[in-house]
C-alpha angles and dihedrals in degrees: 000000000000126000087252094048083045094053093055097048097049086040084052097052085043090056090045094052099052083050102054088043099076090037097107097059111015081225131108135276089234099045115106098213088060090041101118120236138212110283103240127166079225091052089050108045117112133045131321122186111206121243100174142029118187120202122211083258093061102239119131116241113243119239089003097192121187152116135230127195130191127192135201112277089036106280110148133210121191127180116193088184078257113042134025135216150193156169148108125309116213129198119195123172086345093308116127123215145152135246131194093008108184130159141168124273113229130146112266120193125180129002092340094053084049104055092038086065093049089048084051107052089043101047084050096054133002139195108188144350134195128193120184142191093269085057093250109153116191118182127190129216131180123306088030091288117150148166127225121202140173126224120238 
């Protein structure tokens, strides 16, 4: 590959990078309020409605609908307005999982089936999670699928 060829691929990963890097909030960086904080059980507890849900395809699920409580000592509820589910949330050296995940099995068709698989595969396992000033939590799950909620 040529040094020109070279220049505009690295410029072009450069370019993708800055752009994946604001994805989560839609904020700036330098804006206090995205800034992310410290994950904490304390800083969860209480209740989150959820504004986004993000499929491995990376689209974003129409009319996601859905609540997520957390207790004190880290249980977890979370209606999808289909399933529910439930568990413990863990936070060792800042990381977030979940632990004991368990949920009902109906039959969910349409945006609401759609967003209940995305809940599933993240509760089980996630990957990451950021919680920032504005009380904006987004965790992530396998495949780059992810749930955004807001805090009440």
């Amino acid at each position: 590959m040529n040094t020109l060829k070279k220049g505009a691929v690295l410029a072009a990963a450069f370019a993708a990078t800055l752009s994946f890097a604001g994805c989560g909030t839609g904020k700036s960086v330098d804006d206090p309020a995205a800034a992310p904080q410290a994950i904490t059980i304390e800083a969860l507890e209480g209740t989150w409605n959820l504004t986004g849900a993000f499929g491995a395809d990376g689209e974003v699920k129409d009319r996601p609908e859905g609540t997520l409580t957390v207790e004190p000592g880290g249980r977890f509820a979370f209606d999808a307005q289909c399933n529910q589910m439930g568990g413990d949330f863990k936070v060792e050296e800042g990381t977030l999982s979940s632990e004991g995940t368990v949920m009902t099995l109906m039959l969910c068709e349409g945006p609401a089936g759609e967003v209940d698989g995305i809940a599933s595969a993240v509760f089980s396992m996630i990957e990451g999670a950021t919680l920032t000033e504005s009380g904006e939590l987004m965790l992530d799950g396998p495949d780059e699928q992810a749930l955004k909620f807001q805090k009440n």
